[in-house]
C-alpha positions in Angstrom: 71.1 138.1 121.6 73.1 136.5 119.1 71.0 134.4 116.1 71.8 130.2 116.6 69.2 128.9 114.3 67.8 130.0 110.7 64.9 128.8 109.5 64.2 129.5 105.5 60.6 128.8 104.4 59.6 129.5 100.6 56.5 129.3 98.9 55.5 130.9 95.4 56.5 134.0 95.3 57.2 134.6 98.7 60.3 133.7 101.0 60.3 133.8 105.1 63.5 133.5 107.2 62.9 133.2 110.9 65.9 134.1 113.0 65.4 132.1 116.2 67.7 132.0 119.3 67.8 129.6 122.3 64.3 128.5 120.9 62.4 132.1 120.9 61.3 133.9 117.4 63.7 137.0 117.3 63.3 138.4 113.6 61.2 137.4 110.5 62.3 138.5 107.2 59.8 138.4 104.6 60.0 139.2 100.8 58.2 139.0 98.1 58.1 139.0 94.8 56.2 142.0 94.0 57.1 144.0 97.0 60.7 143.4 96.7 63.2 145.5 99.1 64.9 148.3 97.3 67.4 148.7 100.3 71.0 148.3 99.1 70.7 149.0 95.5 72.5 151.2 93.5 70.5 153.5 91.0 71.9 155.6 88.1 69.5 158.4 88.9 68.2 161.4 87.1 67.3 164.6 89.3 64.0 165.7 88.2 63.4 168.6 91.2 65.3 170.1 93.2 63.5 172.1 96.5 65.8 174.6 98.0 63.3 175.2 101.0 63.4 171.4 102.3 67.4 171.7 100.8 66.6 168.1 99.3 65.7 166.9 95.7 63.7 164.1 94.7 65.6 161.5 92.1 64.0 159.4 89.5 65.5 155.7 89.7 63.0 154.2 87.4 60.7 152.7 90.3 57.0 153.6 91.4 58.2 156.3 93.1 60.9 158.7 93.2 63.7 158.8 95.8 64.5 161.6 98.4 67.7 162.6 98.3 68.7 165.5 101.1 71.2 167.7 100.8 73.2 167.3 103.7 73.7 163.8 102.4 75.2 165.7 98.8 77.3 167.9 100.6 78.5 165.1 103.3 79.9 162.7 100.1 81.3 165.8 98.2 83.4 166.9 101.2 84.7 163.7 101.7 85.6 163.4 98.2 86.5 166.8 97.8 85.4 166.8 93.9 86.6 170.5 92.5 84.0 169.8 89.9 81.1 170.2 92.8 81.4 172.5 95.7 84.5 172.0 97.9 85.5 170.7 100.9 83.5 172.2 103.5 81.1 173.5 101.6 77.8 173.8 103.8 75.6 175.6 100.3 72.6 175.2 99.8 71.2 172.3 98.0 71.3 174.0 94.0 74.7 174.2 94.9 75.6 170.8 94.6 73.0 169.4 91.9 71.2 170.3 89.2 67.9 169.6 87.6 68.4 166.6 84.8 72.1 165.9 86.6 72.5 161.9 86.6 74.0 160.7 90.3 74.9 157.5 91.3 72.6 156.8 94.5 71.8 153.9 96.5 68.9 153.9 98.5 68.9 153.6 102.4 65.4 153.4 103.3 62.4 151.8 101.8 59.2 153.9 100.6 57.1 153.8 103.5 53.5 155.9 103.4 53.4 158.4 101.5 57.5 159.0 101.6 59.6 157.3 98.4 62.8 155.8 99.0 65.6 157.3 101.2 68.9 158.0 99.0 72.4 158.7 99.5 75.6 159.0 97.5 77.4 157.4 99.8 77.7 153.7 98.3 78.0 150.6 100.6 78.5 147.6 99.4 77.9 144.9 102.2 80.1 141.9 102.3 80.2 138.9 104.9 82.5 140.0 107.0 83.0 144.0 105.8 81.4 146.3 104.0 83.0 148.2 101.4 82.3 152.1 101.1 84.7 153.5 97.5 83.4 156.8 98.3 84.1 157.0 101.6 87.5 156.6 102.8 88.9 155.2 106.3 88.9 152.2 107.9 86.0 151.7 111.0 84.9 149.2 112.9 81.9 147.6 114.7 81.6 149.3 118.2 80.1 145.9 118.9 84.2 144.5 119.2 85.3 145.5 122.1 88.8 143.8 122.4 91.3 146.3 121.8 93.9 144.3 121.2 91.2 142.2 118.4 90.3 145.9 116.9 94.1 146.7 116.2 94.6 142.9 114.4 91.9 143.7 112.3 92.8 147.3 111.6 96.3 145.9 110.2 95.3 143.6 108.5 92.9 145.8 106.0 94.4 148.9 105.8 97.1 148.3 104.1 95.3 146.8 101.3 92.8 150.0 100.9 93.7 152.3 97.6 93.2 156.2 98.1 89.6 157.0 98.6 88.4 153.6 99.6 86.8 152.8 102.5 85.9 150.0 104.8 83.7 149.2 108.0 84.3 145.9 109.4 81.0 144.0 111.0 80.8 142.3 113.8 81.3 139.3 112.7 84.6 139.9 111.6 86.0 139.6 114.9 88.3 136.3 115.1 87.9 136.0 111.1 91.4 135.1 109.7 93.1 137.9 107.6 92.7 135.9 104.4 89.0 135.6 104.8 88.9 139.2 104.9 90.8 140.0 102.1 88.5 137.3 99.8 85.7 139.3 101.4 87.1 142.9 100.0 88.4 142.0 96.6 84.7 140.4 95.1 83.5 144.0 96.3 85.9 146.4 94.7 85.6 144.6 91.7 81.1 145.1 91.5 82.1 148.5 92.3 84.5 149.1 89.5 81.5 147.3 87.2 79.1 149.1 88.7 81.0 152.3 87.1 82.0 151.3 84.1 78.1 150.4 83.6 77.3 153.6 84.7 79.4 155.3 81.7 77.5 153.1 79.0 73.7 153.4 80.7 71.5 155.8 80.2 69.6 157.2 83.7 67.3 156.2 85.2 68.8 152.6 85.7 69.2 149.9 88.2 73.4 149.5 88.7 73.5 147.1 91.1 71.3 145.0 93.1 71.4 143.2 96.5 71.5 139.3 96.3 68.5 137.0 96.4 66.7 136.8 100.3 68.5 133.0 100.8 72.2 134.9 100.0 71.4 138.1 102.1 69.8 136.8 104.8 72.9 134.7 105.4 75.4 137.2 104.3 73.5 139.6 107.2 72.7 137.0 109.9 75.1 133.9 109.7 77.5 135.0 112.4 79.0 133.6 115.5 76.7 131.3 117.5 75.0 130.2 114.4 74.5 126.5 114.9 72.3 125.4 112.4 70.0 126.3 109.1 67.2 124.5 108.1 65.7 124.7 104.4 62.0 123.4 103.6 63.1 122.5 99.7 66.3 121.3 98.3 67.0 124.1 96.0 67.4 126.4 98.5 69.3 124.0 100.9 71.8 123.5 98.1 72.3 127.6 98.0 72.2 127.9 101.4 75.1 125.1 101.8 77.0 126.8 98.8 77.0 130.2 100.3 77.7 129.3 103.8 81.2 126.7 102.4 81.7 129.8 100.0 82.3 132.3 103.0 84.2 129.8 105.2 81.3 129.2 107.8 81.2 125.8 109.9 77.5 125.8 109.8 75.5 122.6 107.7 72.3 123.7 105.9 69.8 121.0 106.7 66.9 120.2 104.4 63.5 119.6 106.5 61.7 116.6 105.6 58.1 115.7 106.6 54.6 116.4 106.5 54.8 119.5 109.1 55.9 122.3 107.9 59.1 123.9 108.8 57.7 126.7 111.0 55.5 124.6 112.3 57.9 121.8 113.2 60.1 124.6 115.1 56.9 126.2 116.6 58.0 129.3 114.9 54.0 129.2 113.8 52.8 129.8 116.9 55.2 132.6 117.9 54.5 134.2 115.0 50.9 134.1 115.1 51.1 135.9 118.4 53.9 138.6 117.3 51.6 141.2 116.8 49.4 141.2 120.0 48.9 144.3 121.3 49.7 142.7 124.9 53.0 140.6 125.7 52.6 138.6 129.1 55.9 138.4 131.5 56.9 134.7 132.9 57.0 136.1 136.5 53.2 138.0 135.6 53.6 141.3 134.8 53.1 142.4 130.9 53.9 145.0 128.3 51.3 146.6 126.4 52.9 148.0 122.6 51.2 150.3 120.9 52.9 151.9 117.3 52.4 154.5 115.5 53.7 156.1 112.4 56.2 157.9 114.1 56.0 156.5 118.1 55.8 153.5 119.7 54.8 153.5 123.2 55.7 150.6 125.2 54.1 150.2 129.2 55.5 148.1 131.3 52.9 147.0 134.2 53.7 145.0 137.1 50.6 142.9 137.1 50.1 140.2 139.1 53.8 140.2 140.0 53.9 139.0 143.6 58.4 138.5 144.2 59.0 138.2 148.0 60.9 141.1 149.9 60.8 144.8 149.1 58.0 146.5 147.0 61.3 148.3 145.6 62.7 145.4 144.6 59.6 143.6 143.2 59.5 146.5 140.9 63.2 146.4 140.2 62.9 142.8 139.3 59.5 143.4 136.8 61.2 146.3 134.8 64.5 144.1 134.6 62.5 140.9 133.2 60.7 143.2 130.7 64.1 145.1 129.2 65.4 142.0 127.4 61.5 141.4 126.8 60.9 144.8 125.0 64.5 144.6 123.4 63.3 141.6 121.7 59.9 142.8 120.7 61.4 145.5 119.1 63.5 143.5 116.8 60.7 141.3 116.1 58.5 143.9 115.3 60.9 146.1 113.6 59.5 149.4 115.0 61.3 152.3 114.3 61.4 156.1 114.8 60.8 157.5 118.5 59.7 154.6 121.2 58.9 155.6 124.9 58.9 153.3 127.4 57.2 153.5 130.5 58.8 151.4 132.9 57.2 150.8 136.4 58.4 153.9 138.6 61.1 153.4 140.2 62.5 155.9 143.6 66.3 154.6 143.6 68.3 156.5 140.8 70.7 153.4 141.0 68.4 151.0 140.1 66.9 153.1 136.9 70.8 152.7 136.4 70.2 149.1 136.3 67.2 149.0 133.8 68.8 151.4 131.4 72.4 149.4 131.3 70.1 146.0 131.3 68.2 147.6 127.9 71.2 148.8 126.5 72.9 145.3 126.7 69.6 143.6 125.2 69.5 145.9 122.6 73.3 145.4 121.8 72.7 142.6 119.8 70.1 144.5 116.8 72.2 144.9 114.0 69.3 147.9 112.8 71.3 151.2 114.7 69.5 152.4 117.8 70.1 155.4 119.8 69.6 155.6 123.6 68.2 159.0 125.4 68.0 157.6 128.6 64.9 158.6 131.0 63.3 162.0 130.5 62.2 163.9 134.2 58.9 162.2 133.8 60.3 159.0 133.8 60.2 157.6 130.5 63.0 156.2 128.7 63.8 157.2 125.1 65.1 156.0 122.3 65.5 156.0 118.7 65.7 152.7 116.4 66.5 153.7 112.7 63.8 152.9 109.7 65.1 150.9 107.2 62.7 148.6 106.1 58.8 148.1 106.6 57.6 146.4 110.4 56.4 143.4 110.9 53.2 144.3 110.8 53.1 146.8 107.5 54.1 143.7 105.8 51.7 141.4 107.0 48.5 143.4 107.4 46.6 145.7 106.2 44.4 148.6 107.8 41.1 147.2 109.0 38.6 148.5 106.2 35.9 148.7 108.9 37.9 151.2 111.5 40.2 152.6 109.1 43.2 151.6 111.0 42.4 152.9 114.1 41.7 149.6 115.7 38.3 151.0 117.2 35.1 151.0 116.4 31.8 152.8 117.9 30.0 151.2 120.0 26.5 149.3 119.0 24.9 151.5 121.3 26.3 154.4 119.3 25.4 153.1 115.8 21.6 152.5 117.3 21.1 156.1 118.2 22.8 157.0 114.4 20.2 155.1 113.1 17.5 156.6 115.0 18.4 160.2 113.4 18.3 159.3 110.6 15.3 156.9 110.5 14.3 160.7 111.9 15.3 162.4 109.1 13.7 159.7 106.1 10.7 160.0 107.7 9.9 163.7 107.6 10.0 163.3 103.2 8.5 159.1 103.5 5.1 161.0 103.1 3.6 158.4 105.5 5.5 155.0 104.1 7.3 152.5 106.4 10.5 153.5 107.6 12.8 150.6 108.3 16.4 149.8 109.4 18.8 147.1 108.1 22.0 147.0 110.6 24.4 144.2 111.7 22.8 142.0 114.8 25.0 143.7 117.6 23.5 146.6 116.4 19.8 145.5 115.6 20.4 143.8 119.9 21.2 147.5 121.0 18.0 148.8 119.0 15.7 146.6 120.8 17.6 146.2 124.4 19.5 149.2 125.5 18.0 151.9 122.8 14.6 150.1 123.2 13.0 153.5 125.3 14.8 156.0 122.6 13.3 153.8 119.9 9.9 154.0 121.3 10.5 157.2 121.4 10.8 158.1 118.0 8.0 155.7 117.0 5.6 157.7 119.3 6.4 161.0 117.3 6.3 159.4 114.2 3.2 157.7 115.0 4.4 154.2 113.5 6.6 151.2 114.4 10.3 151.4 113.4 10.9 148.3 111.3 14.1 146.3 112.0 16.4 143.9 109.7 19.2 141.7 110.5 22.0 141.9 107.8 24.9 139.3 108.5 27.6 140.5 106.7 27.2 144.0 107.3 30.0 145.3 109.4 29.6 147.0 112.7 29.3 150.9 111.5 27.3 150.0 107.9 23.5 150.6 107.9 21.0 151.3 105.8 17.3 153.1 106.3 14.8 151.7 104.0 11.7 153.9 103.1 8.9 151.4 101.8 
């Protein structure tokens, strides 16, 4: 699913670029000002505690919250650096082994706080490019499994590693593939000079201390996403067409950065809007009728595919082969969009033929080739569910747009009227046996207040007969479903 069209929408303090192809939503990148992304930078850290029994420490960097360094990550950059100073090659110690409490570290982070967890760190510095990214500390020269032409792979291979000093290391993106040799090498020189800065800064600064930051959202988002089949970039002010235009003639792209003019907004005029405003739904309906139903967790996403009201001619077989094949590319996209990470199960519709669950599983695997976020593929368990793993770098879609319903607490359910009614009726229960007589009355929301005199109307007589007076009742408009109050008088 490669990206043809960005659309870059900025308001104060906030910046949105849609990635759209053939029409269709397929990522929204938000970011703002004061939840900025800490992925990519590069932190002279101080260790502040180290915790042999998780073999991890945690790493001040100056921010809210402290990183999470683990130790295989230590012991991973040392042996490929084989420092004498540290460990040695192939040491597997444990974690005291390889820091110290108060020891500064040069650390980038990797993952974004999410929760309760800070920011995932490593040692191993990246530093992302256009076309490569450039890894100092990690030597060798890899490249996207995403170019498959061997005879492209061994062009590309010659023409970096010769230029690589001892130690440095390089992964070339997928969008290096048919990128001249030249481009390549303006790509890698810019980068080992920020990392050479980025060290001598590191000699003069006192930890903890920001090093080295990843550009502004315009400059990253097209760094990240502007590669082959991008047609077009649209811009809803001037300032940011002009560094859109600049970066894109910068890095050799034939691409024009349009500026949007007019009264409708850019999303809008796009009808990225109306995508967006249904990103979320727990329910995503299939052309030919059938629909997946997406619900996430912290640390699962489950994902059903139902056949609906699917009615393809022929086979039963093959009406279900043809539902779960629509829905792979479907689910592929909804998981980019979403960004949901950690385990997801999908539930396809069963299928009898082994070959055909062949089909599904090479048709998700081809949909999913385009996510440049790393996925890993289990294939279907005995049950029949198919399992994979997307990697968590950044927060979902929906973490960064909502918030946890104050009302249900994030559980997206709430109890019934009927249930709050017979709540209230205890506990009218319970004032009553200390009201010495008074009035006893309840003030509820009017779903609730309906149950009370429609469906609880017997219980409530009831409790009126024992207490040998009328249970008063008051509506209370903004009070949420599960709020009441019982009012002695």
């Amino acid at each position: 699913m490669r990206i043809d069209e960005i659309l870059m929408a900025t308001s104060p303090g906030e910046t949105r670029a849609a990635l759209v192809s053939e029409g269709r939503l397929v990522e929204l990148v938000v970011e703002r000002q004061n939840a900025a992304s800490l992925v990519g930078n590069v932190y002279l850290g101080r260790v502040n505690k180290v915790v042999p029994s998780m073999d991890a420490s945690f790493v001040e960097l100056g921010t809210a919250r402290a990183g999470f360094l683990a130790g295989a990550d230590v012991r991973r950059a040392l042996n490929a650096q084989g420092d004498p100073t540290r460990g040695r090659r192939g040491d597997t110690g444990p974690i005291a082994s390889a820091v110290t409490e108060g020891e500064a570290l040069l650390v980038q982070v990797t993952k974004d706080a999410f929760a309760q967890k800070g920011p995932r760190l490593s040692t191993e510095i990246a530093l992302p490019g256009h076309w490569l990214v450039y890894t100092p500390n990690r030597p060798g020269l890899s490249l996207s499994r995403r170019i498959s032409s061997a005879e492209e792979r061994a062009r590309l291979e010659a023409a970096i590693a010769p230029h690589l000093g001892t130690g440095e290391g390089v992964i070339l993106r997928t969008a290096a593939e048919g990128v001249e040799d030249r481009k390549l090498l303006d790509d890698l020189i810019p980068l080992r000079k920020a990392w050479g800065d980025l060290l001598a800064r590191a000699k003069d600064t006192k930890a903890p201390a920001l090093l080295f930051s990843e550009p502004d959202p315009v400059n990253r988002v097209l760094r990240d996403h502007a590669g082959p089949g991008l047609r077009r970039v649209f811009c809803d002010t001037r300032e940011v067409r002009e560094r859109a235009a600049a970066y894109l003639a910068r890095e050799g792209e034939d691409v024009e950065a349009h500026f949007h003019r007019g009264p409708e907004p850019l999303f809008a005029r796009h009808d990225v809007e109306d995508q967006l405003a249904h990103a979320l739904d727990p329910v995503v309906e299939l052309p030919s009728g059938g629909s997946l139903a997406i619900g996430a967790l912290e640390a699962l996403t489950a994902i059903d595919v139902n056949s609906g009201r699917h009615t393809g001619a022929g086979r039963f077989a093959d009406a279900i082969l043809a539902v779960n094949l629509e829905a792979a590319p479907e689910i592929a996209r909804q998981i980019r969009l979403r960004n949901l990470a950690g385990l997801i199960v999908i539930d396809f519709v069963h299928m009898e033929d082994a070959s055909q669950r062949v089909r599904v599983t090479n048709a998700l695997r081809a949909a999913l080739a385009g996510d440049p976020v790393p996925t890993q593929l289990a294939g279907m368990t005995s049950l029949g569910l198919f399992e994979m793993t997307r990697k968590r770098v950044r927060e979902s879609l929906r973490d960064a747009l909502m918030a946890p319903c104050a009302t249900c607490g994030g559980a997206g359910w709430l109890k019934s009227p009927e249930t709050i009614a017979y709540e209230i009726l205890r506990a009218a229960e319970r004032a009553a046996a200390t009201s010495g007589g008074r009035a006893v009355s309840a003030i509820a929301g009017a779903d609730v207040v309906t149950a009370l005199e429609e469906g609880a109307k017997a219980a409530r007589a009831q409790l009126e007969s024992r207490l040998g007076r009328p249970l008063g009742l008051r509506v209370e408009p903004r009070y949420g479903r599960e709020q009441f109050d019982i009012v002695v008088d």
